[in-house]
C-alpha positions as CSV (number, residue, x, y, z in Angstrom):
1,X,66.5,67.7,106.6
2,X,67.8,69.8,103.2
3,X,67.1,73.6,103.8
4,X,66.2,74.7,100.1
5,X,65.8,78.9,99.1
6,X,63.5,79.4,96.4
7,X,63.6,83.4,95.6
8,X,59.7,83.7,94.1
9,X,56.2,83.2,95.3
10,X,54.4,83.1,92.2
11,X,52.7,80.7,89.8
12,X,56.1,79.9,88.5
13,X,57.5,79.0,91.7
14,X,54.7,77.0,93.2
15,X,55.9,73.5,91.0
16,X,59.1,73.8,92.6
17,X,57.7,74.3,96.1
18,X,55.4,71.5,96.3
19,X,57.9,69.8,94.3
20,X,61.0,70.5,97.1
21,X,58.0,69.4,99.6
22,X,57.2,65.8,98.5
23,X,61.0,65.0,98.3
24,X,61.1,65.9,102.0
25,X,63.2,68.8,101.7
26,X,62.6,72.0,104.1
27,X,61.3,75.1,101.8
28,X,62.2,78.7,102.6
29,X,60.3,80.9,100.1
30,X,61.4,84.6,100.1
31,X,59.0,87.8,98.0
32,X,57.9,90.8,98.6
33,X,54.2,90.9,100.2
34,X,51.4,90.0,97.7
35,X,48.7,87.8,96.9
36,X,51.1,85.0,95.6
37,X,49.7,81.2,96.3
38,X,53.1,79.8,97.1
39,X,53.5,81.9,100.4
40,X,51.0,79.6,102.1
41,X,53.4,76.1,100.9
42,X,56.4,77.3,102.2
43,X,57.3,75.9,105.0
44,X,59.0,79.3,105.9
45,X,58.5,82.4,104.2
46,X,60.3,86.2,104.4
47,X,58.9,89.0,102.7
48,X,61.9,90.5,100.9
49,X,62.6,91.7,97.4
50,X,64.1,88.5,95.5
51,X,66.4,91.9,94.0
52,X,67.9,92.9,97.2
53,X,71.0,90.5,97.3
54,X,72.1,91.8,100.6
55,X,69.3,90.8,102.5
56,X,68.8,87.2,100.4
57,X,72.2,86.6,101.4
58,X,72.0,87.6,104.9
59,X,68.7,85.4,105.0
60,X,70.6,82.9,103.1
61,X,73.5,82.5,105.6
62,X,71.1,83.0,109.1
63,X,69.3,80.3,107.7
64,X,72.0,78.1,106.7
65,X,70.7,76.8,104.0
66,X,72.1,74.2,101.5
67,X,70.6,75.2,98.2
68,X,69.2,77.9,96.1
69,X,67.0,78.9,92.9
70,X,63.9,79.9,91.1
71,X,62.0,79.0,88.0
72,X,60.3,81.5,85.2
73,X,62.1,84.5,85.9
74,X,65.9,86.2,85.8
75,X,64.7,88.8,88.1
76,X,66.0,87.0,91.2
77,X,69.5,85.4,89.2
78,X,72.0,87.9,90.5
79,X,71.1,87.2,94.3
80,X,70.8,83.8,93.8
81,X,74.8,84.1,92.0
82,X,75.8,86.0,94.7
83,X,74.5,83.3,97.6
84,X,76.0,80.6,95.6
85,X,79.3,82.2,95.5
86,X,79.6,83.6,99.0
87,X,78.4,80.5,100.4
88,X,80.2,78.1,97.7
89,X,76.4,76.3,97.0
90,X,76.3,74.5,93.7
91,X,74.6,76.5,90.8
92,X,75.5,79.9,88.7
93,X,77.8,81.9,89.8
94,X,77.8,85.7,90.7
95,X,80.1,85.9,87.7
96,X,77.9,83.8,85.4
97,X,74.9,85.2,86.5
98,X,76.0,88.8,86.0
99,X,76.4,87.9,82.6
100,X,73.2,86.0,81.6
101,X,71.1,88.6,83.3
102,X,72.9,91.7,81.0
103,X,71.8,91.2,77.5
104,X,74.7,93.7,76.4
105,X,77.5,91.5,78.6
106,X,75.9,88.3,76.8
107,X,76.0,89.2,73.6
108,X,79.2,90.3,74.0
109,X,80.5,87.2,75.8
110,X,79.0,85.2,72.6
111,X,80.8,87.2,70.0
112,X,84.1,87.1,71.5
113,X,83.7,83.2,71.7
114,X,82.2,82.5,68.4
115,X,79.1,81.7,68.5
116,X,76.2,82.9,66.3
117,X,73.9,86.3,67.5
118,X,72.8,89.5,66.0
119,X,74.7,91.8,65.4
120,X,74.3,95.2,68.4
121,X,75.4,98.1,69.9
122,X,74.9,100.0,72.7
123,X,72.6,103.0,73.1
124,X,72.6,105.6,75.6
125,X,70.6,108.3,74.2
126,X,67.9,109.1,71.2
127,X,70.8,110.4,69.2
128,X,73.0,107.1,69.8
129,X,69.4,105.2,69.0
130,X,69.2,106.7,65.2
131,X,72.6,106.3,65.2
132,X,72.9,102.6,65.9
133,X,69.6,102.3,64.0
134,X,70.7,103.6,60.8
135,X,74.3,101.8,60.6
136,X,72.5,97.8,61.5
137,X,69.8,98.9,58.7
138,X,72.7,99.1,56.5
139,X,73.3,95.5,56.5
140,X,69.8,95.0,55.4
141,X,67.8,98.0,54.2
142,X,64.7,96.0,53.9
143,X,65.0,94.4,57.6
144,X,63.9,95.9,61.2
145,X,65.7,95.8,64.4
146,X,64.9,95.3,67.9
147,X,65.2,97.5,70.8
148,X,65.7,95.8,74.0
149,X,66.2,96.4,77.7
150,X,69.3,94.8,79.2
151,X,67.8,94.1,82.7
152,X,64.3,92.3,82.1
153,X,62.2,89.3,81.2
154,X,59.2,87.6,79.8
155,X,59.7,90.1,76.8
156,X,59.3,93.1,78.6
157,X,61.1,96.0,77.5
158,X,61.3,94.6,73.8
159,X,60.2,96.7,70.6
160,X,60.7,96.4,66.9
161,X,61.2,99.1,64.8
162,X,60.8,99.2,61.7
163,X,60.7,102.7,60.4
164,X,63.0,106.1,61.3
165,X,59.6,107.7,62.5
166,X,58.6,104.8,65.4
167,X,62.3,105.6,67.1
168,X,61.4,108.3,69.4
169,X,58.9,105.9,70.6
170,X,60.3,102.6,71.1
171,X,63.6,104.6,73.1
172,X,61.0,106.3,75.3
173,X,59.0,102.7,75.8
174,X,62.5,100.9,76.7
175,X,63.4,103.6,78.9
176,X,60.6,103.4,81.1
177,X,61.3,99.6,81.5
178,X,64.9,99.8,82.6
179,X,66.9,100.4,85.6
180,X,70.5,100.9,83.4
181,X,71.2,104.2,81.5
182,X,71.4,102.4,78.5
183,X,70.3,99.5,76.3
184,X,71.0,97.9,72.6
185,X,69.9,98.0,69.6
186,X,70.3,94.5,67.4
187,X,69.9,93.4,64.1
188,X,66.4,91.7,63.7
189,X,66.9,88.0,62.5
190,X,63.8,86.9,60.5
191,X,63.5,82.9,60.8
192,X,62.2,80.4,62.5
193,X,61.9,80.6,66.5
194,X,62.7,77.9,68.8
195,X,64.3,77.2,72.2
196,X,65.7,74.8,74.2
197,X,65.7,73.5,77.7
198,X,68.9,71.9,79.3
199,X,70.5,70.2,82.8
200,X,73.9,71.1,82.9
201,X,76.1,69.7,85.9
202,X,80.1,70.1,86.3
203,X,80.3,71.6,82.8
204,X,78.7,68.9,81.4
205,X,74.7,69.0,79.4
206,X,73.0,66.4,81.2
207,X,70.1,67.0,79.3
208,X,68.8,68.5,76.3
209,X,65.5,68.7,74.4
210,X,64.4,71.4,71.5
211,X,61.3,72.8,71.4
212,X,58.9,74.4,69.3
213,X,57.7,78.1,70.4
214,X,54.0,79.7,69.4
215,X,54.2,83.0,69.9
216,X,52.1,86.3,69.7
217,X,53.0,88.5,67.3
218,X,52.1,92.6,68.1
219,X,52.7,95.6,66.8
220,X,56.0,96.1,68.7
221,X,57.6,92.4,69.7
222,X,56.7,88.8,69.5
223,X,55.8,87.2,72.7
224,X,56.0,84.0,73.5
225,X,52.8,82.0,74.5
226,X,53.2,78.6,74.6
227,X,55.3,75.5,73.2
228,X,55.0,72.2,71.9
229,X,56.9,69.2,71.8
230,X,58.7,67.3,69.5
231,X,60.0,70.5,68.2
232,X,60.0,68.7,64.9
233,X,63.5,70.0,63.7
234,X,66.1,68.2,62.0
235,X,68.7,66.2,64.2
236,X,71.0,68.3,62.0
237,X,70.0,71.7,63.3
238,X,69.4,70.4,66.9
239,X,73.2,69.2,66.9
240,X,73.7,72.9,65.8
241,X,71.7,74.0,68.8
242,X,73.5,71.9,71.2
243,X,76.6,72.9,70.0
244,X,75.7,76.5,70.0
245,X,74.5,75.5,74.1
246,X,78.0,73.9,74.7
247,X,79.7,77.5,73.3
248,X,77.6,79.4,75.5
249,X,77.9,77.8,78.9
250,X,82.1,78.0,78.2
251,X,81.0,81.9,77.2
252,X,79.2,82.6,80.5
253,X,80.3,79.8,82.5
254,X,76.9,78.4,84.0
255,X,76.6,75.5,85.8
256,X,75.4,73.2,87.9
257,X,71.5,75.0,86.9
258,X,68.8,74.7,84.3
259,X,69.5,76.4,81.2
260,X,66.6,78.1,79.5
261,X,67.6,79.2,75.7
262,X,66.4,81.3,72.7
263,X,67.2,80.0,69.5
264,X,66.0,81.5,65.5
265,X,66.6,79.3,62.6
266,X,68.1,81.5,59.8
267,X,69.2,80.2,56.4
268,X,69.5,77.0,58.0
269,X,72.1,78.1,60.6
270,X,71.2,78.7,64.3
271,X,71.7,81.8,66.0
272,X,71.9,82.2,69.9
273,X,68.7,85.2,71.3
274,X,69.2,84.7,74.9
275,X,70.6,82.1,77.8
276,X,68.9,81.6,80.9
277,X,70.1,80.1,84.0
278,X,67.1,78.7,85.1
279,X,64.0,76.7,83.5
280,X,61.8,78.5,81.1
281,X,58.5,79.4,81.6
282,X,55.0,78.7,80.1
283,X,54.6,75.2,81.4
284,X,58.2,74.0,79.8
285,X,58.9,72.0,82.4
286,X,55.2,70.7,82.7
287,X,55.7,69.6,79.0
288,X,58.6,67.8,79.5
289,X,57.2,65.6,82.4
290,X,54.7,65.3,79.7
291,X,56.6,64.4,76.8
292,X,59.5,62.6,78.1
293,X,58.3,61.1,82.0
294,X,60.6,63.3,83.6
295,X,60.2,65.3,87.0
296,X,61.8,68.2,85.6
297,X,61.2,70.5,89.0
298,X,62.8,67.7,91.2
299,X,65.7,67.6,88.5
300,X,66.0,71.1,88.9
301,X,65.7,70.7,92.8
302,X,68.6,68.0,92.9
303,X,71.2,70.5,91.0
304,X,70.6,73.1,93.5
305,X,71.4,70.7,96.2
306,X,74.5,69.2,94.8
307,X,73.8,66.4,93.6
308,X,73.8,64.6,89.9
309,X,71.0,64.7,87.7
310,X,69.5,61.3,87.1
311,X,67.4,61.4,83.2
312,X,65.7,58.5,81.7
313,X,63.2,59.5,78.9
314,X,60.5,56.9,79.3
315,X,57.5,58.1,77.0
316,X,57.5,60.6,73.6
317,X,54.4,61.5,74.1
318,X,53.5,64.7,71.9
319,X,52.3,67.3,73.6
320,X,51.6,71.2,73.8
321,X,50.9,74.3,75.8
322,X,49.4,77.7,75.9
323,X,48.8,80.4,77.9
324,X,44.7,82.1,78.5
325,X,45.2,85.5,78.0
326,X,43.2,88.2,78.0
327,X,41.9,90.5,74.8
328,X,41.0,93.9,77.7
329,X,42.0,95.3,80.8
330,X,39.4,94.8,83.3
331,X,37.9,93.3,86.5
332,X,37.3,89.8,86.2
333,X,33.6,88.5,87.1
334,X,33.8,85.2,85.8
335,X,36.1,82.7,84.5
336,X,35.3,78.8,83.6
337,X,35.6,76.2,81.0
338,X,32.5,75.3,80.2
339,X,31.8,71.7,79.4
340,X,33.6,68.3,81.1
341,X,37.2,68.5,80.2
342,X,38.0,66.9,76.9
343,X,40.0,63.6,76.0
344,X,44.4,64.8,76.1
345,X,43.7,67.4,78.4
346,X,46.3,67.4,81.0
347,X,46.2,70.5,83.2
348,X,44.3,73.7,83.2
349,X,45.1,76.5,85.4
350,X,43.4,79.8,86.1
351,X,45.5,82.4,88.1
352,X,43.1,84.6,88.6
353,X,39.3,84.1,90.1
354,X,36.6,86.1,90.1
355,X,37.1,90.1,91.3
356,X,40.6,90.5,90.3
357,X,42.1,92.8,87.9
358,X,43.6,91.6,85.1
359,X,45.3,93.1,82.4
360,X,45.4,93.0,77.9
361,X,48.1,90.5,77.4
362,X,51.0,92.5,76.0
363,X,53.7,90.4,77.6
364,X,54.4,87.0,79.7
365,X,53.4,88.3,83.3
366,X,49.7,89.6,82.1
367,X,49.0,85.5,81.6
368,X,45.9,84.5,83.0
369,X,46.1,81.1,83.2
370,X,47.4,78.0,81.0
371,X,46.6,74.9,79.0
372,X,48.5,71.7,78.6
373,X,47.2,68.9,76.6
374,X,48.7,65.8,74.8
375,X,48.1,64.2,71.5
376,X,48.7,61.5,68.9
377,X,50.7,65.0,67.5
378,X,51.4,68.1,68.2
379,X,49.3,68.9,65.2
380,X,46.8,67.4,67.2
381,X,47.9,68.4,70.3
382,X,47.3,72.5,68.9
383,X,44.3,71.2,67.7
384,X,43.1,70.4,71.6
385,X,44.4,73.8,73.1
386,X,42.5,75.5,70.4
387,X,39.5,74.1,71.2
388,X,40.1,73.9,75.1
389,X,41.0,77.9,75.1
390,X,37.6,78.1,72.7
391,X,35.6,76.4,76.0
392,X,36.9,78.9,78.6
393,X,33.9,81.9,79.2
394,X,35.7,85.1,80.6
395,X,32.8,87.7,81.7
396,X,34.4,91.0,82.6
397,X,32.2,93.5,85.5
């Protein structure tokens, strides 16, 4: 029986585990202690920080295990580079994964190959901040920029700043967030968000679909909250995204993974955000099964394993997604969709229950729960989430 590591006990993990479990495969989940549901799937669980690369490995290797990875989350890429490299497992690299996991050595592996992102610098102190703040203004007087931490994900550690006076602030805010002494400040791109979700295997994109984003939009950063699909783009511009893909993995040299991707359409050019070595979150991979009739965990599954992934679209079936957030911080003392669930609903998911805290959704991790529905569109596919997330009754103690 396959021995398969999957760093992460959390709602983004649980797919892959059942997933890993129904193809007969032997799970080994490894987290730190907490109330996460996929500790009681595993066949085998370890309590460890999915950060500590020395004891993942060591767990790794005792356990003799043929494959590794995770879903949602970069937190646990570098160990899972560092296993796959020791122990020559297919997937990312320690090299590759070093690089997709910096957003400084990213964006600086995509420059010095070509391929379209923002323009940056480094910042390693308030001073450097104004600094590097008042020279990318000057390509654009009118535009903002973004600060953003180099070590973090699901948009944490992201501001916008917009005028001199909110600088002090946002430094301080991105501070907090990181473990590096420094972080960069980029160009803000105004366009059109989108992303992508790929299958790449010996170099090679094995599969590739666009998607639209819908996304929160604060005071500080835009978050996204759910996705749709078809993307609705041009076959023009999603030849642009693929090619920008193709640039990338050569860039960072991932492989043998899923490839999660950030896109913004500007003036009809698209500009790479941010790579992933692993499959989004937000129910992406739930809306491809969805759209296209694909298993996209056991795809994801067979990669870490070594072997070839096997894609034949069957359906186009439009479809969306969203996340249930929450307005408040508080204690939850109910939460339920009222009414029979409607015609196109096709999963609804609380992760919470009645007596835990939860908090106002600021960024990714403070989701509650999710929605996926399909559609005759996606116009009526929003349409559906709208009025499923309408239905849900959240009473607060």
């Amino acid at each position: 029986m396959k021995k398969l590591m999957i760093l992460g006990a959390g709602i983004y993990q649980v797919p892959l585990i059942y997933t890993a479990k129904e193809m007969g495969i032997y799970t080994i989940v490894l987290s730190y202690r907490g109330k996460y549901p996929g500790f009681n799937l595993a066949d085998k669980v370890y309590y460890i920080d999915t950060t500590d690369s020395d004891k993942v490995l060591k767990t790794a290797q005792n356990e003799k295990i043929d494959g590794i990875c995770t879903a949602g989350t970069d937190v646990a890429m570098a160990s899972i580079g560092r296993v796959v490299s020791t122990m020559q497992l297919p997937g990312p690299s320690w090299e590759s994964t070093q690089l997709v996991t910096n957003k400084h050595k990213m964006k600086k592996a995509f420059l010095e190959h070509g391929i379209r992102t923002a323009e940056y610098r480094t910042v390693t102190s308030i001073e450097e901040a104004r600094l590097a703040y008042d020279l990318l203004k000057d390509f654009d007087s009118e535009a903002r920029v973004v600060f953003k931490v180099l070590d973090s994900s699901g948009s944490r550690g992201i501001v916008i700043v917009s005028e001199n006076n909110q600088i002090e602030s946002a430094y301080r805010q991105v501070m907090e967030i990181t473990k590096e002494s420094y972080f960069i400040v980029e160009q803000f791109l105004d366009g059109i968000e989108f992303g992508a979700q790929a299958l790449i295997h010996n170099n090679e994109i094995k599969f590739f679909i666009t998607h639209g984003d819908i996304v929160y939009k604060s005071d500080i950063a835009t978050v996204p909250i759910g996705h749709y699909l078809p993307c609705g783009l041009s076959h023009k511009i999603v030849e642009d995204a693929r090619a920008q893909l193709k640039y990338s993995i050569t860039a960072t040299g991932i492989d043998n993974c899923a490839v999660n991707v950030d896109y913004i359409l500007c003036d009809n050019n698209v500009y790479m955000l941010e790579i992933g070595a692993r499959a989004g979150a937000t129910c992406l991979p739930e809306l491809i099964d969805c759209y296209a009739g694909i298993s996209y965990y056991k795809e994801i599954i067979k990669l870490a394993l070594g072997m070839s992934p096997h894609i034949e679209e069957t359906t186009k079936q439009p479809c969306a997604a969203q996340l249930i957030c929450s307005d408040r911080t508080g204690t939850i003392k109910k939460i339920e969709l009222n009414g029979k669930y409607q015609t196109g609903l096709v999963d609804l998911k609380f992760d919470v229950t009645n007596g835990d805290l939860v908090r106002r959704f600021l960024v990714g991790p403070d989701r509650i729960g999710h929605v996926v529905v399909k559609g005759n569109s996606v116009e009526e596919a929003q349409i559906l989430i709208s009025e499923t997330l309408n239905n849900i009754t959240i009473d607060f103690e």
